[in-house]
MMTF fields as JSON, N, C-alpha, C and O atoms, coordinates in Angstrom:
{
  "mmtfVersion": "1.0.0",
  "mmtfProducer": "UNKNOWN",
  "numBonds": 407,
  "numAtoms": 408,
  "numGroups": 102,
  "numChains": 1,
  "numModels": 1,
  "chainsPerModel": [1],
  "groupsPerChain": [102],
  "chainIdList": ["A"],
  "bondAtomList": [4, 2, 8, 6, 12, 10, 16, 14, 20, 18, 24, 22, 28, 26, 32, 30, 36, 34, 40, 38, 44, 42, 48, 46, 52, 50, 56, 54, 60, 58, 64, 62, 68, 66, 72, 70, 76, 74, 80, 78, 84, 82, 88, 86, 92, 90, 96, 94, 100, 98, 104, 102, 108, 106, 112, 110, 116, 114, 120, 118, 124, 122, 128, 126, 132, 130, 136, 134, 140, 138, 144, 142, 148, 146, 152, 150, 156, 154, 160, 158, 164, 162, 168, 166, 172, 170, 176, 174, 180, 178, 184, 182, 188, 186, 192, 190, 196, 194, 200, 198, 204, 202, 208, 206, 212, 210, 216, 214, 220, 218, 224, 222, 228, 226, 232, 230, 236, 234, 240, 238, 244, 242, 248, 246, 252, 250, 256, 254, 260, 258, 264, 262, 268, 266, 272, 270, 276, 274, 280, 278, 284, 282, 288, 286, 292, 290, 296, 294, 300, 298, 304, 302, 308, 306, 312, 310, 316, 314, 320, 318, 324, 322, 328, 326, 332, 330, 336, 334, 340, 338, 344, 342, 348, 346, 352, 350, 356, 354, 360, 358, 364, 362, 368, 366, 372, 370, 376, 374, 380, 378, 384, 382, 388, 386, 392, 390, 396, 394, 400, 398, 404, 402],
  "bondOrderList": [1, 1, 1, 1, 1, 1, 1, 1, 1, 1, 1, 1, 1, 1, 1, 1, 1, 1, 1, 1, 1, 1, 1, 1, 1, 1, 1, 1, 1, 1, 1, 1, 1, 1, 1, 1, 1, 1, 1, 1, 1, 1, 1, 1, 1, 1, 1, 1, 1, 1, 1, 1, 1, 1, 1, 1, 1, 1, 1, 1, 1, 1, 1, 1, 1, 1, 1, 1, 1, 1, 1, 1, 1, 1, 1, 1, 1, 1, 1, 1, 1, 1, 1, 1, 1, 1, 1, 1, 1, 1, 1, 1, 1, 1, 1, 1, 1, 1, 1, 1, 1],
  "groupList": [{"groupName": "UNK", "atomNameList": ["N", "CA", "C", "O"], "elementList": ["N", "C", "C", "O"], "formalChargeList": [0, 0, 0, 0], "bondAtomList": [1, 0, 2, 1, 3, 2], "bondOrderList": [1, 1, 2], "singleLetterCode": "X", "chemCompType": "L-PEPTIDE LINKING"}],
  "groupTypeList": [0, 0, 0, 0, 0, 0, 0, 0, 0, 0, 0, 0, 0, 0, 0, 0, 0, 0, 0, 0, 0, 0, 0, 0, 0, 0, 0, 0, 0, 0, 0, 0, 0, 0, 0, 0, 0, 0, 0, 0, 0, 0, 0, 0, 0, 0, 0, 0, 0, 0, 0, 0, 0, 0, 0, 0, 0, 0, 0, 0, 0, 0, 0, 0, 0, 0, 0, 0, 0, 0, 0, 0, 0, 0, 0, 0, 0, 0, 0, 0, 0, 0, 0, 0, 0, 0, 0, 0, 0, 0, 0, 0, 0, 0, 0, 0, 0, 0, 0, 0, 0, 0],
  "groupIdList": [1, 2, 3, 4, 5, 6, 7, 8, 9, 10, 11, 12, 13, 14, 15, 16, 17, 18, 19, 20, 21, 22, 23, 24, 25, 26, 27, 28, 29, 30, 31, 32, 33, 34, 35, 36, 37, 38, 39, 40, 41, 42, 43, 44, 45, 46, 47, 48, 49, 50, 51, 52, 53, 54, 55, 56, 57, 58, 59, 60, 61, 62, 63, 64, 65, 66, 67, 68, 69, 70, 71, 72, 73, 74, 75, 76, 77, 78, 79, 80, 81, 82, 83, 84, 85, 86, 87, 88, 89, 90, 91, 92, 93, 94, 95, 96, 97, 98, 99, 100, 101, 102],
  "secStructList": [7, 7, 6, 6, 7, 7, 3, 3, 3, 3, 3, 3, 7, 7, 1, 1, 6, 6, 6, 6, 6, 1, 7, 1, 1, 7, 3, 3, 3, 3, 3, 3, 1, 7, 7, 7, 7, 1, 1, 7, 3, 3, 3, 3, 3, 3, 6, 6, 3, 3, 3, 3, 3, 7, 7, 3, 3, 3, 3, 3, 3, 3, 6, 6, 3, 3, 3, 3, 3, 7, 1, 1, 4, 4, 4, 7, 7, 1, 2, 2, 2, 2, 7, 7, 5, 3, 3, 3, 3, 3, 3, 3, 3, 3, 7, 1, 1, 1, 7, 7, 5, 7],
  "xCoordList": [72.717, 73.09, 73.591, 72.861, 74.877, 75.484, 76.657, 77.287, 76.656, 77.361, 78.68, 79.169, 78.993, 80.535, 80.014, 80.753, 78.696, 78.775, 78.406, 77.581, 79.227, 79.088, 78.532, 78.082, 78.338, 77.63, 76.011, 75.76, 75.178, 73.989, 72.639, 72.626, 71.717, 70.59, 69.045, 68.884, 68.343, 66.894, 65.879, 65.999, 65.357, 64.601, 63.476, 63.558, 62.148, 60.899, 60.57, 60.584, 60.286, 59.637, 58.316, 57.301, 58.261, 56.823, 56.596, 57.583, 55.309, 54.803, 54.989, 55.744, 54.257, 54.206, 55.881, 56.086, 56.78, 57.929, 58.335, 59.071, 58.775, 60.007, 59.196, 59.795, 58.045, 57.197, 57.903, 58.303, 58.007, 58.151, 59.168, 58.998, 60.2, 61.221, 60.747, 60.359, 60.686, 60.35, 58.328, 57.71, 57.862, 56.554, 56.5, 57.364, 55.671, 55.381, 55.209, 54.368, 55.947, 56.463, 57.334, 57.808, 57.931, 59.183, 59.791, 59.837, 60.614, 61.872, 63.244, 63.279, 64.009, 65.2, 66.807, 66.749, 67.856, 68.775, 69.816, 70.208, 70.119, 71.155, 72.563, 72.704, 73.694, 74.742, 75.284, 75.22, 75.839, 76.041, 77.703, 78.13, 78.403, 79.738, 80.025, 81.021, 79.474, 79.601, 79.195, 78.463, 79.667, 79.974, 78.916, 78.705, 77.927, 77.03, 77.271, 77.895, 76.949, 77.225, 75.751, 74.793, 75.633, 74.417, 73.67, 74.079, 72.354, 71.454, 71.651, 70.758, 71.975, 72.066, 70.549, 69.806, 70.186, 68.915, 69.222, 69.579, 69.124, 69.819, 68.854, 67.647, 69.403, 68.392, 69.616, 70.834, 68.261, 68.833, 67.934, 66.815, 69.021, 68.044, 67.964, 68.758, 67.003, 66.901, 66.883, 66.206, 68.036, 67.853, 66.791, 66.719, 65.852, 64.199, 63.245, 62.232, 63.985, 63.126, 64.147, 64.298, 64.753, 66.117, 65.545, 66.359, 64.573, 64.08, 63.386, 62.701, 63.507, 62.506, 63.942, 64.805, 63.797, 64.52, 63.528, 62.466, 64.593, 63.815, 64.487, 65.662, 63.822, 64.137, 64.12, 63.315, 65.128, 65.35, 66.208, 66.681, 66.53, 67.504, 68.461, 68.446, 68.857, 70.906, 71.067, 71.429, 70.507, 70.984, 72.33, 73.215, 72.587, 73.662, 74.581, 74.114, 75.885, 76.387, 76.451, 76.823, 76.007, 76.098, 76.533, 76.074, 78.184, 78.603, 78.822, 79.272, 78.501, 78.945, 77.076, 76.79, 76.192, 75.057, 74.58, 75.241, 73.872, 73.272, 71.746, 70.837, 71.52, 70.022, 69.528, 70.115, 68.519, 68.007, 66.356, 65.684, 65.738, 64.589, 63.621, 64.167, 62.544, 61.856, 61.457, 61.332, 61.153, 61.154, 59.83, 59.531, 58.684, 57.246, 57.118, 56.722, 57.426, 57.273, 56.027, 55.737, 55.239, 53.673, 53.271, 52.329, 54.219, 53.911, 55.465, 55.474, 56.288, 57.305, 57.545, 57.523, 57.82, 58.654, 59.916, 60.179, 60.915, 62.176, 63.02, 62.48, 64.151, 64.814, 63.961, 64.122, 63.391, 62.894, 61.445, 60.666, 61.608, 60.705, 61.639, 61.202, 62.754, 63.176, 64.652, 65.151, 65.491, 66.663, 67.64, 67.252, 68.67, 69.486, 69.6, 69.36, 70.065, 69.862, 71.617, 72.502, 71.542, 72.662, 72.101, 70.979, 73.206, 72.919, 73.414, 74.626, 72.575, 73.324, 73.402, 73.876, 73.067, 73.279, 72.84, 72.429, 73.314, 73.034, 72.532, 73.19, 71.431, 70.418, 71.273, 71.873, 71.286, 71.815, 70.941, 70.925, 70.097, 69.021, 67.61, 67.636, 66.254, 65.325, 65.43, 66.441, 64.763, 64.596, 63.188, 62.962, 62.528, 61.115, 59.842, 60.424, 59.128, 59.01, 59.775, 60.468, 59.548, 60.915, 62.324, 62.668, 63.102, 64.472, 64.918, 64.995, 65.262, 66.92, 67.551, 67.098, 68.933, 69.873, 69.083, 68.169, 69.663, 68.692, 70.155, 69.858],
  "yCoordList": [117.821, 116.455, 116.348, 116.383, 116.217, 115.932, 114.457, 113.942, 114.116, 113.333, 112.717, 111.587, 113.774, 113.751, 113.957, 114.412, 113.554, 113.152, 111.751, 111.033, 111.559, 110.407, 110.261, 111.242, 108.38, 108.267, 107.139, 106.313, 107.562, 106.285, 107.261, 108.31, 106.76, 107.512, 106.422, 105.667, 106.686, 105.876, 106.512, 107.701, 106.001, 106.853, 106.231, 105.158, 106.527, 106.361, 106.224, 107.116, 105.284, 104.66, 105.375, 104.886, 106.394, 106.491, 106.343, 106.574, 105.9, 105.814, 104.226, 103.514, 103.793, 102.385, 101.837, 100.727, 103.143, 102.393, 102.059, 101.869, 101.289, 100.395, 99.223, 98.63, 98.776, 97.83, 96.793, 97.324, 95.142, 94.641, 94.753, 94.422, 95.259, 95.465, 95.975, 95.336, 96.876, 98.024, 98.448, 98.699, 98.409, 98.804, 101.193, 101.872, 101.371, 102.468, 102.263, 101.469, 102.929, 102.747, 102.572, 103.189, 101.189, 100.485, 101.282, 102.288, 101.293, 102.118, 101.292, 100.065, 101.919, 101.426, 102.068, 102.968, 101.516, 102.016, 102.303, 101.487, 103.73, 104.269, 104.748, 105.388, 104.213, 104.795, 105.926, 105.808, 107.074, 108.402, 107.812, 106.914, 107.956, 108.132, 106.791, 106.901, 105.639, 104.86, 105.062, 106.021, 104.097, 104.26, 103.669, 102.979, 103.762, 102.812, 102.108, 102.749, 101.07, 99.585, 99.478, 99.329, 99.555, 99.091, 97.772, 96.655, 98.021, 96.691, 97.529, 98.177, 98.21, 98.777, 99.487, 99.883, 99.594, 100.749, 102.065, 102.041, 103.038, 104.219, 105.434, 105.439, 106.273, 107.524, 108.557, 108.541, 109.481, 110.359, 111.434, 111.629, 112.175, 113.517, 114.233, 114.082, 114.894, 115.208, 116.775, 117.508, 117.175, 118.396, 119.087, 120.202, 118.703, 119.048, 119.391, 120.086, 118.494, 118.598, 118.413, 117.567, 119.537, 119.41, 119.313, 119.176, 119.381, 119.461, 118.211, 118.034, 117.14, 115.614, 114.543, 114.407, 113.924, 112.356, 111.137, 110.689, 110.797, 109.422, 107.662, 107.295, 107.236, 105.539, 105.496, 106.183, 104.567, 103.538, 102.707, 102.278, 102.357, 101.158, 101.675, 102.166, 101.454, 102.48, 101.204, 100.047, 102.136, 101.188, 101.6, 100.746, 102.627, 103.131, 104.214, 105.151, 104.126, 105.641, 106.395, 106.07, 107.986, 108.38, 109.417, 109.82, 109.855, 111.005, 111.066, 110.113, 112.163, 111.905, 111.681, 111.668, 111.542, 111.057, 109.42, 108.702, 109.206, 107.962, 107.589, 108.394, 106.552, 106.516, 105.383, 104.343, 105.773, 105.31, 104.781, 105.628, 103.79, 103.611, 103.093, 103.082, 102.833, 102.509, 100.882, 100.599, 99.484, 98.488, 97.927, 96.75, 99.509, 99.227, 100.216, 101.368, 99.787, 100.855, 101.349, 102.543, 100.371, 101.745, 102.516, 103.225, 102.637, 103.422, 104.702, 105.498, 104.843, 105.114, 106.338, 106.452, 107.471, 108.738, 108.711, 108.801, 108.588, 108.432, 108.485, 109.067, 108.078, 108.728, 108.79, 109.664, 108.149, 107.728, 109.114, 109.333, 109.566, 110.83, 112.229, 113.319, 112.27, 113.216, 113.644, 114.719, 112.231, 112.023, 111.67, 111.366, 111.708, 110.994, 112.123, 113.322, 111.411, 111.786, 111.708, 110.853, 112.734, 112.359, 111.546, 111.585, 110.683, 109.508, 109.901, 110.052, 110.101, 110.995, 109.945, 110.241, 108.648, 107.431, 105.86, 105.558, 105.278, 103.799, 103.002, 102.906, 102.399, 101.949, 100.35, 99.775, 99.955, 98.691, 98.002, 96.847, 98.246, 97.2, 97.904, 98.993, 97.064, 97.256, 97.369, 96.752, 98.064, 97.634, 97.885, 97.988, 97.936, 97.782, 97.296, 97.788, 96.919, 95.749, 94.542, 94.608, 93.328, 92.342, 92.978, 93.578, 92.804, 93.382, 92.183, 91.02, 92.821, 92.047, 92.994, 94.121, 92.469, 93.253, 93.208, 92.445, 94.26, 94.821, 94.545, 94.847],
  "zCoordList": [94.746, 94.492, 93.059, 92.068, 93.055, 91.764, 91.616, 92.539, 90.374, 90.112, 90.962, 90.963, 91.583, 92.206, 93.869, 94.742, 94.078, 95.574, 95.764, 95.199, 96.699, 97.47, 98.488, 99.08, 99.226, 99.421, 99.237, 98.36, 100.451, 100.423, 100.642, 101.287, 100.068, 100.434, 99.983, 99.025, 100.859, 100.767, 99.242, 98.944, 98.774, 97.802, 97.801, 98.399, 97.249, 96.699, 95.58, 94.733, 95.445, 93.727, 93.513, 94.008, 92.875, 92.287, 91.283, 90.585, 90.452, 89.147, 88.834, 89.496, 87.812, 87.231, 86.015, 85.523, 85.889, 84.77, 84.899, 83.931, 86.218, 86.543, 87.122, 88.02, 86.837, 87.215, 85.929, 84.894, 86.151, 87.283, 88.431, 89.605, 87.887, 88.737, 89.637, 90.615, 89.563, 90.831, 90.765, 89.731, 91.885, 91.829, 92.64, 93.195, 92.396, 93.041, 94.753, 95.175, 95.547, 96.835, 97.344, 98.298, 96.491, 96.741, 97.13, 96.423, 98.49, 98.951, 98.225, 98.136, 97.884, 97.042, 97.942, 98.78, 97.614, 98.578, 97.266, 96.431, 97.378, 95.91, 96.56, 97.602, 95.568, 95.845, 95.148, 93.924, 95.606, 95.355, 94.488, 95.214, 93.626, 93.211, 92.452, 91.737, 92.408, 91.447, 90.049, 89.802, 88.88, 87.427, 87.495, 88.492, 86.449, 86.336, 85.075, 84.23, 84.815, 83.874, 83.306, 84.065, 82.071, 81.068, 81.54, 81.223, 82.453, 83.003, 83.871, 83.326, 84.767, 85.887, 86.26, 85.361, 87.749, 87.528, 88.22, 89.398, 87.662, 88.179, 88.642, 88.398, 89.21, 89.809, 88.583, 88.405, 87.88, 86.779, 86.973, 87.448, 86.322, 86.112, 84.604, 83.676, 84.636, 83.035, 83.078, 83.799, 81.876, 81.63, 81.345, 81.86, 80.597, 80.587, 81.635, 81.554, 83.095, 84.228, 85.426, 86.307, 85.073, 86.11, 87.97, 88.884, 88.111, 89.653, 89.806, 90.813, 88.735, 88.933, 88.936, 88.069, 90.176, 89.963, 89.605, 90.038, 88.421, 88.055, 88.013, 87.977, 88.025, 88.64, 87.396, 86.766, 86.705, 85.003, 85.102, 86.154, 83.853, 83.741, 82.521, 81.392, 83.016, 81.829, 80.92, 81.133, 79.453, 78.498, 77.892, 77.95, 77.392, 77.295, 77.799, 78.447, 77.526, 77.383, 76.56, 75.432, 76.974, 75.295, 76.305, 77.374, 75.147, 76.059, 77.573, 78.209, 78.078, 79.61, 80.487, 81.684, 79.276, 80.043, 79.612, 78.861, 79.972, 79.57, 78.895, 79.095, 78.22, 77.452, 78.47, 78.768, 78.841, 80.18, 80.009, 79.421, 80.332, 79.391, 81.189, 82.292, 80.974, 81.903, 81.954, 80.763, 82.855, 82.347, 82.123, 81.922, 82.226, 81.642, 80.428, 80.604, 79.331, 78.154, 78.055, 77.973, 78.062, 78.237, 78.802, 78.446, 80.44, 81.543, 81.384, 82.323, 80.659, 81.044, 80.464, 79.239, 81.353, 80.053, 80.417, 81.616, 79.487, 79.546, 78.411, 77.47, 78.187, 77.019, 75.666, 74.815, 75.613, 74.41, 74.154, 73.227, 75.096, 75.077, 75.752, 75.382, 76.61, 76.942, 76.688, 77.023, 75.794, 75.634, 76.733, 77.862, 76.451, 77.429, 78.745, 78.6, 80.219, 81.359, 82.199, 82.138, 82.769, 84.012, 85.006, 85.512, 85.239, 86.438, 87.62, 87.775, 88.539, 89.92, 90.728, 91.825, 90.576, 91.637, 90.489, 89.369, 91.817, 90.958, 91.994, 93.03, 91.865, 92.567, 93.062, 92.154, 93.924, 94.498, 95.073, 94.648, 95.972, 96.244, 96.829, 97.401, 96.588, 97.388, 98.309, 98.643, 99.52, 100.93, 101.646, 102.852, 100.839, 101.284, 99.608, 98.64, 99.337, 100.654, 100.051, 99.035, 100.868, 99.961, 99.809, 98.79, 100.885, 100.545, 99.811, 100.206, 98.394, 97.567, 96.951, 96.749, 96.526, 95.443, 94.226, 93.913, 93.548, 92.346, 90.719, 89.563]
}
């Protein structure tokens, strides 16, 4: 799964950093080949832990990755501990539980 596939796929929220937005469980619905836009919440991966996908919110671009932060800072490892991340999707809506756009 890289940047340049497209595409829809179901994912799993685990852990407390994207609480309130997102809780641990939450099924989320991500699109494979879209740009992602700063406020966005994205599925990334980190060179540090190239075999872990993680749920955030894209604050910036830096370069061809992004600085990506979590929206529970006390619960969160993310740029601010692993540096910036490739964004392999961009999260569009919940669908479990409470389906809305994200």
């Amino acid at each position: 799964m890289d940047a340049s596939t497209t595409g829809w796929r179901r994912v799993t929220v685990r852990g407390p950093s994207m609480s309130t937005t997102l809780a641990d469980g939450d099924v989320v619905l991500v699109r494979f080949g879209r740009h992602p836009r700063p406020g966005d919440v994205v599925l990334v991966r980190w060179s540090a832990r190239p075999e872990q996908l993680s749920v955030k919110r894209a604050v910036r671009a830096e370069g061809a990755r992004w600085w990506v932060e979590g929206d529970n800072p006390f619960g969160s490892t993310d740029s601010r501990t692993l540096g910036p991340a490739a964004v392999v999707a961009v999260v569009t809506r919940r669908l479990w539980p409470r389906p809305r756009r994200l």
